[in-house]
MARZAGU-867469 format. One line per field, with one value per residue (C-alpha): z, x, y; residue number from 1. Coordinates in Angstrom, 1 decimal. Example, Ala and Ser with C-alpha at 12.3 -4.5 7.8 and 13.67 -1.06 7.14 Angstrom:
BEGIN
zz c(7.8 | 7.1)
xx c(12.3 | 13.7)
yy c(-4.5 | -1.1)
seq c(1 | 2)
! end
This chain:
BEGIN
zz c(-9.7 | -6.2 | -3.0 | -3.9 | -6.8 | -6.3 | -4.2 | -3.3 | -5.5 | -7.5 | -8.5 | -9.4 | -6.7 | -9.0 | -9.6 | -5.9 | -5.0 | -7.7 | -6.7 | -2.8 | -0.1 | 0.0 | -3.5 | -3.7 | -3.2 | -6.3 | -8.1 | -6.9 | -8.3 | -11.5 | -12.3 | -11.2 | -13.2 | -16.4 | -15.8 | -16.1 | -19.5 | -20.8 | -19.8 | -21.7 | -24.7 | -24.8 | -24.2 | -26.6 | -29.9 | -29.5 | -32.4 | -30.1 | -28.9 | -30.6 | -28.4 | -29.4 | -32.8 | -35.9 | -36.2 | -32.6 | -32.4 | -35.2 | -33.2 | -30.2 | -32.6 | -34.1 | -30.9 | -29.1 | -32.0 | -31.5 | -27.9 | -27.6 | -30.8 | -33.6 | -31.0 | -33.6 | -34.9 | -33.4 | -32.4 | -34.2 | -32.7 | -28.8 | -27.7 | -24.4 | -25.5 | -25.0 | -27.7 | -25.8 | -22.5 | -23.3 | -24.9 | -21.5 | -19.6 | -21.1 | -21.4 | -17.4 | -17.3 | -19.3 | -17.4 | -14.5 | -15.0 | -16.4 | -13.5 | -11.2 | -13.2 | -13.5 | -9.6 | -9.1 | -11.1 | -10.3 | -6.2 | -7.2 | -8.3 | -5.4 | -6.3 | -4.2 | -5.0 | -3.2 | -6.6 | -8.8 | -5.6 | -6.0 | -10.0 | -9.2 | -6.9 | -9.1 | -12.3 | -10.2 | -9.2 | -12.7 | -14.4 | -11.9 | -13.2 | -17.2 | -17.0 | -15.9 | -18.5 | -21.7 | -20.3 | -20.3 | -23.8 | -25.0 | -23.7 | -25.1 | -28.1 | -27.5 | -27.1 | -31.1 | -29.4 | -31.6 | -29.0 | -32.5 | -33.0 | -29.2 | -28.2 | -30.8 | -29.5 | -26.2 | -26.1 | -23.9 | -21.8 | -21.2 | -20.4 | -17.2 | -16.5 | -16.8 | -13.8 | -12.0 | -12.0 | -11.5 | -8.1 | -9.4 | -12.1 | -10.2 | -7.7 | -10.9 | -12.2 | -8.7 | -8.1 | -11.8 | -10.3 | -6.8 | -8.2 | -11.0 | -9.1 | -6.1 | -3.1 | -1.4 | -2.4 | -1.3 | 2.1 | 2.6 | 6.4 | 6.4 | 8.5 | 7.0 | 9.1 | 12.2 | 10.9 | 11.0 | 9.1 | 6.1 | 2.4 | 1.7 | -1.7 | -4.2 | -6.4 | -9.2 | -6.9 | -3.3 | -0.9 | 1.5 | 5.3 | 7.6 | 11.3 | 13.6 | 15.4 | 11.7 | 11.3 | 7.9 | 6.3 | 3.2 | 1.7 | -1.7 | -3.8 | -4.6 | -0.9 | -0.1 | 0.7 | 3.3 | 3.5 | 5.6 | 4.2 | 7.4 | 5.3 | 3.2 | 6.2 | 9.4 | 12.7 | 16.3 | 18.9 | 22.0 | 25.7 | 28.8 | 32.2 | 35.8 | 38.3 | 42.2 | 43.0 | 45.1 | 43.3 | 41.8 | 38.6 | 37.0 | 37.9 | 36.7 | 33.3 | 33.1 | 33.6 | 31.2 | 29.2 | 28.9 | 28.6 | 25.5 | 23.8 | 24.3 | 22.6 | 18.9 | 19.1 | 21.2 | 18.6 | 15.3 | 13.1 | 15.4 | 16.2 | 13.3 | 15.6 | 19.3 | 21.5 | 22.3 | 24.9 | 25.1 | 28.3 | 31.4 | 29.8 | 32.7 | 36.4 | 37.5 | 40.3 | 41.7 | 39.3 | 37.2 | 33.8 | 31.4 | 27.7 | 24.9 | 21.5 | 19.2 | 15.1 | 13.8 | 10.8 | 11.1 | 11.2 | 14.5 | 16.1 | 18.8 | 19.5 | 19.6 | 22.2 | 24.2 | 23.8 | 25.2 | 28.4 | 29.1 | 28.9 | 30.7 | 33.6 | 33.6 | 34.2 | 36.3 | 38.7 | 38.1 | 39.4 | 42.1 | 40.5 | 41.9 | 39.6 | 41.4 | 41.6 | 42.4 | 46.2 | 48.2 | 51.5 | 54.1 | 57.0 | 59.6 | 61.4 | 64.8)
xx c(4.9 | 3.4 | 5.2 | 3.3 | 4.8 | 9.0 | 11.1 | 14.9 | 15.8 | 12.9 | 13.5 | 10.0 | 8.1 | 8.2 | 12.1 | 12.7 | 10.9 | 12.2 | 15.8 | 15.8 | 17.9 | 14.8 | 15.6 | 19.2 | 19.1 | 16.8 | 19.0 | 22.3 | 20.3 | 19.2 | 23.2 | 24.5 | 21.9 | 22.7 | 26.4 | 26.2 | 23.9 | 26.8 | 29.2 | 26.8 | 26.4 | 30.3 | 31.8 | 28.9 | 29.5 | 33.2 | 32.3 | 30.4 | 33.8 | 34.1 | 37.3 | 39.3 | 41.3 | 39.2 | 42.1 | 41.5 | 37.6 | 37.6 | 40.4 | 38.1 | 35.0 | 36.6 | 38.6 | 34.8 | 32.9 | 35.6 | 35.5 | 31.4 | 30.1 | 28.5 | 27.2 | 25.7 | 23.2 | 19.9 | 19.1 | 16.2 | 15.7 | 15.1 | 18.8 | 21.0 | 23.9 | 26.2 | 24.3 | 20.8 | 22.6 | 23.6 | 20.6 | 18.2 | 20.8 | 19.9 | 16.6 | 16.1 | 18.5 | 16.4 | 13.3 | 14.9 | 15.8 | 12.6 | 11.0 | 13.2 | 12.6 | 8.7 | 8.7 | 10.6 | 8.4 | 5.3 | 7.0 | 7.7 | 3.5 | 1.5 | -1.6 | -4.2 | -7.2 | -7.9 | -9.5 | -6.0 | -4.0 | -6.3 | -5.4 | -1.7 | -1.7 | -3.4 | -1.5 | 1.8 | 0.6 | -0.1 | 2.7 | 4.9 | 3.2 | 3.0 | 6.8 | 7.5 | 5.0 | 6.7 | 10.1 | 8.5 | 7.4 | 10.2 | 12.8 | 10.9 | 10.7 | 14.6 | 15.4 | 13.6 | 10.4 | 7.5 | 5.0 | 2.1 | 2.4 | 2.5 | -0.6 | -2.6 | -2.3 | -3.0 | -6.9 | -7.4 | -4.5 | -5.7 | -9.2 | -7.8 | -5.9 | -9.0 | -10.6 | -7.9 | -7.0 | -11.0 | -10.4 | -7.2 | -8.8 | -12.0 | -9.6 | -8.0 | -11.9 | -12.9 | -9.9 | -10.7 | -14.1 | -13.0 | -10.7 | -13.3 | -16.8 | -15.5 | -16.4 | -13.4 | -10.2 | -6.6 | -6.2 | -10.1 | -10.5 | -12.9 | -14.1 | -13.9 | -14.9 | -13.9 | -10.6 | -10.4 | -7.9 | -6.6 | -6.7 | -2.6 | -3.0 | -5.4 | -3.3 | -4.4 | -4.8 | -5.4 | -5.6 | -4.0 | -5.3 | -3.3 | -4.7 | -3.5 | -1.2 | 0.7 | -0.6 | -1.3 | -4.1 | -3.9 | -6.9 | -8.1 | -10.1 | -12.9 | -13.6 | -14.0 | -17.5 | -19.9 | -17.1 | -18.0 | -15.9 | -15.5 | -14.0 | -17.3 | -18.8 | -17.8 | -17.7 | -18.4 | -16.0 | -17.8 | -16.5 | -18.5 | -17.5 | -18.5 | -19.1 | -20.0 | -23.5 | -22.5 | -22.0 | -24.3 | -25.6 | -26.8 | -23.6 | -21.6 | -23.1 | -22.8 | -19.3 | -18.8 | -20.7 | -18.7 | -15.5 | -16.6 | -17.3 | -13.8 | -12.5 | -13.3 | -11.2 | -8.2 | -8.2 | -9.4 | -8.0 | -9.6 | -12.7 | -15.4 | -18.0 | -18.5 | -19.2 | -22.4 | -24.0 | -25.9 | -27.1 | -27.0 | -25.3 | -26.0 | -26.2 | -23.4 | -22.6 | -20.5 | -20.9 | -23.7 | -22.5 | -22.4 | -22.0 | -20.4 | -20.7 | -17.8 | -18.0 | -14.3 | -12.5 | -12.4 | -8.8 | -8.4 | -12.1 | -9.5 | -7.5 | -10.9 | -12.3 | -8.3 | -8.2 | -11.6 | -10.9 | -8.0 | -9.7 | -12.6 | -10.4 | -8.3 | -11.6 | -13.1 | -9.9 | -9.8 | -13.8 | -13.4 | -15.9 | -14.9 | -14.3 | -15.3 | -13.3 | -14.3 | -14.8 | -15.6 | -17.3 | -16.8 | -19.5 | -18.4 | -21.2 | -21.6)
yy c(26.8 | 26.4 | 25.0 | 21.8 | 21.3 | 22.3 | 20.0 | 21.4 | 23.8 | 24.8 | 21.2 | 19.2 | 17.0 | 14.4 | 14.0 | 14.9 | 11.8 | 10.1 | 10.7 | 11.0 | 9.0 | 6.0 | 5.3 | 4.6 | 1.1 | 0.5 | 3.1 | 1.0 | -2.5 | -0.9 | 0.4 | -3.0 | -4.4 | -2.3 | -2.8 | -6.5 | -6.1 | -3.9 | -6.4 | -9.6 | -7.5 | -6.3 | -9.5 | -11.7 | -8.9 | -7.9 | -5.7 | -3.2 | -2.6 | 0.7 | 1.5 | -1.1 | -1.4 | -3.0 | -5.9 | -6.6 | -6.4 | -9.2 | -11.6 | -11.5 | -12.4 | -15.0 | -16.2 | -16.0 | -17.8 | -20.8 | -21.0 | -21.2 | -20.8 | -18.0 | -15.8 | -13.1 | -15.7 | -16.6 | -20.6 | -21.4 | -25.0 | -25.5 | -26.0 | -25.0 | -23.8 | -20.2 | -18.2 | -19.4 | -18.8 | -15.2 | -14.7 | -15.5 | -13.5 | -10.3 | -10.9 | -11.2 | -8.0 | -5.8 | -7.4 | -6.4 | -2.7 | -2.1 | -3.7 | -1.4 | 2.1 | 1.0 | 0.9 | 3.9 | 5.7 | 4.8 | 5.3 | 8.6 | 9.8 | 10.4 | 11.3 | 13.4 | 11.4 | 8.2 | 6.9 | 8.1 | 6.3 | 2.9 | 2.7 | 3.5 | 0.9 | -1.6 | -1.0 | -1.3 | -4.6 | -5.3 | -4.4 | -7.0 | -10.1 | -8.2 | -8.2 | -11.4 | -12.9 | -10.9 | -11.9 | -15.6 | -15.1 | -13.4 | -16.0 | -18.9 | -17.4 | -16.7 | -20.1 | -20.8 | -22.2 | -21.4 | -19.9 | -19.8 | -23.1 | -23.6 | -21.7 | -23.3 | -27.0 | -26.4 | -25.7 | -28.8 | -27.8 | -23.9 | -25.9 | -27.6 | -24.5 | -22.5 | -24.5 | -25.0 | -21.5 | -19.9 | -18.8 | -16.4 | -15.3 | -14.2 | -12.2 | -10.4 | -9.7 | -8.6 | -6.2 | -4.4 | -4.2 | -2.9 | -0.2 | 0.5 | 0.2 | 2.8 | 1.1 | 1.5 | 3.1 | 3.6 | 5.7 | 4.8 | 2.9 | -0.1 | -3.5 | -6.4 | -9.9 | -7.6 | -6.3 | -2.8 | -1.1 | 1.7 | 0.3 | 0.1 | -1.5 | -2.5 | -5.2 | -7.2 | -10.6 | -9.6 | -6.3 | -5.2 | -3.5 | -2.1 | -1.5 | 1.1 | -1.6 | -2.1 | -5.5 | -6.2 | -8.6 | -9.9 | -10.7 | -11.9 | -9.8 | -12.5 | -12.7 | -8.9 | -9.2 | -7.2 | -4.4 | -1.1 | 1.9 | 3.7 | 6.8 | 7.9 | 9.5 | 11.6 | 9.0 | 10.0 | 9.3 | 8.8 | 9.5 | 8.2 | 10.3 | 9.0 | 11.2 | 10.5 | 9.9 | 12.9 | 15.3 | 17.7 | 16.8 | 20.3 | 22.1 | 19.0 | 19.6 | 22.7 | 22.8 | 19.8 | 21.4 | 24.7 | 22.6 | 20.8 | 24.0 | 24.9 | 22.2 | 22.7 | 26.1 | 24.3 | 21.0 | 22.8 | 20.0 | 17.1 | 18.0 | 19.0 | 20.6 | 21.1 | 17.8 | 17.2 | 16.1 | 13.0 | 13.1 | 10.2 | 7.0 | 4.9 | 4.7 | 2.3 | 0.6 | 3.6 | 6.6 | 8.1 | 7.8 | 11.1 | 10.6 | 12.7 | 12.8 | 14.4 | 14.6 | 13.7 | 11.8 | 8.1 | 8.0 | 10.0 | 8.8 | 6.9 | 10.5 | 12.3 | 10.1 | 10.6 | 14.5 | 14.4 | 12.1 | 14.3 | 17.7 | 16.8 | 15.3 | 18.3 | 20.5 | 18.2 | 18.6 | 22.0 | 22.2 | 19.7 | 17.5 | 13.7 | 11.3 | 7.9 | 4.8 | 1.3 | 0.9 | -2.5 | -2.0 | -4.4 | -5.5 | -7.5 | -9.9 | -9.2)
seq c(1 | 2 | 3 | 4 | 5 | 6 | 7 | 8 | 9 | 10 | 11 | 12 | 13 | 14 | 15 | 16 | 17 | 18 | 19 | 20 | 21 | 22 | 23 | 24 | 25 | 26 | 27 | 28 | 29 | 30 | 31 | 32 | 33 | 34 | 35 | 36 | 37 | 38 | 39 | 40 | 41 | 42 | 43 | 44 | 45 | 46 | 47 | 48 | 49 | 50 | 51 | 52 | 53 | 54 | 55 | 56 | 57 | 58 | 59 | 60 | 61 | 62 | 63 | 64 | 65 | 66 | 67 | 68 | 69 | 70 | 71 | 72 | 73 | 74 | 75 | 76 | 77 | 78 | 79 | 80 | 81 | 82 | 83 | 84 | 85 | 86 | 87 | 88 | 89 | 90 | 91 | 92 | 93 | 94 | 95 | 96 | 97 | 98 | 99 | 100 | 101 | 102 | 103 | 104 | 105 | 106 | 107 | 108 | 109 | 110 | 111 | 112 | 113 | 114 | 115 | 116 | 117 | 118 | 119 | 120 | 121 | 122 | 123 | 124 | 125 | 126 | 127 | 128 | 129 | 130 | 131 | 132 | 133 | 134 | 135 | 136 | 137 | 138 | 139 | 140 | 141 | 142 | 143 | 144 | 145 | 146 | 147 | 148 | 149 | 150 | 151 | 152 | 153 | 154 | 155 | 156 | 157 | 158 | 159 | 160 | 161 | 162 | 163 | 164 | 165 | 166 | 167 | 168 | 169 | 170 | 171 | 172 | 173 | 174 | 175 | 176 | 177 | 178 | 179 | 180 | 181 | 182 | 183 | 184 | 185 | 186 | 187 | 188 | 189 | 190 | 191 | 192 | 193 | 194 | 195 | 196 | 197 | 198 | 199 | 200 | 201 | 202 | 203 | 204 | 205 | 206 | 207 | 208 | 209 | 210 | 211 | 212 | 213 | 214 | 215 | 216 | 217 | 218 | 219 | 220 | 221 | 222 | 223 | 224 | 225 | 226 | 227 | 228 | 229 | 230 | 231 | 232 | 233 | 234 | 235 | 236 | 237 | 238 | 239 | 240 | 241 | 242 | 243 | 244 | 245 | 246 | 247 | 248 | 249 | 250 | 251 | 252 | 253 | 254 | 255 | 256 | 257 | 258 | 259 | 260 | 261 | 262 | 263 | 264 | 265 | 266 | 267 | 268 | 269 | 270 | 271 | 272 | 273 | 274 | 275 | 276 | 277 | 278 | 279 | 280 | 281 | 282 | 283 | 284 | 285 | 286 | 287 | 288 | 289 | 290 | 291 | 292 | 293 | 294 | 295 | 296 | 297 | 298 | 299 | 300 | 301 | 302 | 303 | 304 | 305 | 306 | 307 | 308 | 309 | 310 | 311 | 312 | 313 | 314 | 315 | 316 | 317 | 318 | 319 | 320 | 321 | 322 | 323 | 324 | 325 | 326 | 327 | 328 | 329 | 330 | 331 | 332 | 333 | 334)
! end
């Protein structure tokens, strides 16, 4: 098993991230949460009560039953009472760890794949709303409403649903189609309306992108339209360097020059080939404008363009090649 693959003590990945310091709060909700099921369960069937003696499991039975009713049988009309009570209690327990332990899971896989990541993301978005609609269906159905009987007189009713509720369920068809289609996936960096920003989460209703500030913008699937996925290709990062009209333009490109090819070998992980040089940007007010051109990853075309200011200014200091500032001359009238 590869280094990948082991956590702490030959231990897998997977149940290293499963059961690491980050997790212990969902861990501590998921006990507390079981605990208080045991508890329901114990104190609504006495007769689980394997510890206790058989006389004394059926006293607290019959002592329960008298104080709030035949707890061991199921309401078969719509009523609130104890047994109903009970009933929807455990149901939103069990709802509840599930919910938990399907989160912890899904927490623990991180796939390599940006595609794998974008369906992780949007079946743990998925599986939020599935479990709070079977805990719906299954505490109705709890309570002794028949849902059959229920579903099948409300045609009209699902009819003004339907068109009330046509802008959610195009976000739910357009993030299938998103996840499904591959125009963009989890990890990938895109614009959208002028938002730059990484692709966090791909959920069933709306997505999430992050920008390099850690503002997030949440936006709804049915509206991610004109998109540019930044990721697909390499991007340039592009550094413009004045120099005085002074100075010497040959040798200063020359010994630009000979710095950018040093660069590739000093920042082998940033840049993906050697700068290039683009030649006279501009002629400004005070400098003459040289422009270069660097290949990198979209996620570090910002520190390609800073690692390349710094190196140049470094070599331009080092060359005593001026860098001009901004200077205001002053005539006074005779």
């Amino acid at each position: 098993m590869s280094d990948q693959t082991q956590g702490k003590k030959g231990m897998p990945e997977f149940v290293t991230k499963l059961f690491n310091p980050s997790t212990k709060k969902t861990w501590l909700k998921i006990v507390y949460l079981a605990v208080g099921l045991l508890l329901v369960l114990l104190l609504t069937n006495p007769s689980l009560m394997f510890f206790l003696p058989s006389d004394w499991r059926d006293a607290m039975k019959e002592g329960w039953n008298g104080f709030f009713g035949d707890v061991d049988q199921i309401a078969r009309t719509v009523s609130i009472n104890w047994v109903s009570i009970f009933k929807i209690v455990v149901i939103v327990l069990v709802m509840l760890i599930l919910k938990y332990l399907l989160h912890l899971i899904l927490d623990a896989i991180h796939p390599k794949k940006p595609k794998a990541a974008s369906i992780l993301s949007m079946i743990k978005s998925f599986s939020g709303y599935a479990i709070t609609l079977i805990g719906i269906i299954w505490g109705l159905s709890a309570i002794g409403i028949n849902l059959s009987t229920i579903f099948a007189s409300i045609g009209i009713v699902a009819l003004i649903i339907g068109f009330a509720a046509e802008s959610l369920i195009e976000d739910i068809v357009v993030g299938i189609f998103l996840v499904f289609e591959d125009d963009f996936n989890v990890g990938d960096i895109i614009e959208f309306n002028g938002f730059r920003g990484t692709v966090i989460s791909i959920g069933v209703r709306v997505t999430c992108i992050q920008d390099p500030g850690g503002n997030i913008k949440l936006v709804n699937n049915s509206d991610m339209r004109n998109v540019l996925n930044r990721s697909r290709t390499d991007s340039n990062a592009i550094c413009d360097i004045p120099i005085s009209y002074a100075a010497n333009l040959a040798e200063t490109e020359a010994v630009l020059q000979r710095l950018a090819e040093q660069m590739p070998a000093k920042y082998p992980d940033l840049f993906l080939a050697t700068p290039r040089y683009m030649g006279v940007q501009a002629l400004d007010a005070s400098s003459v404008n040289l422009r270069f051109v660097a290949k990198v990853k979209e996620q570090d075309i910002y520190t390609g363009a800073r690692t390349m200011y710094r190196e140049f200014k470094i070599g331009m200091d080092e060359a005593g090649i001026e860098i001009p500032f901004q200077q205001v001359v002053v005539h006074k009238a005779e």
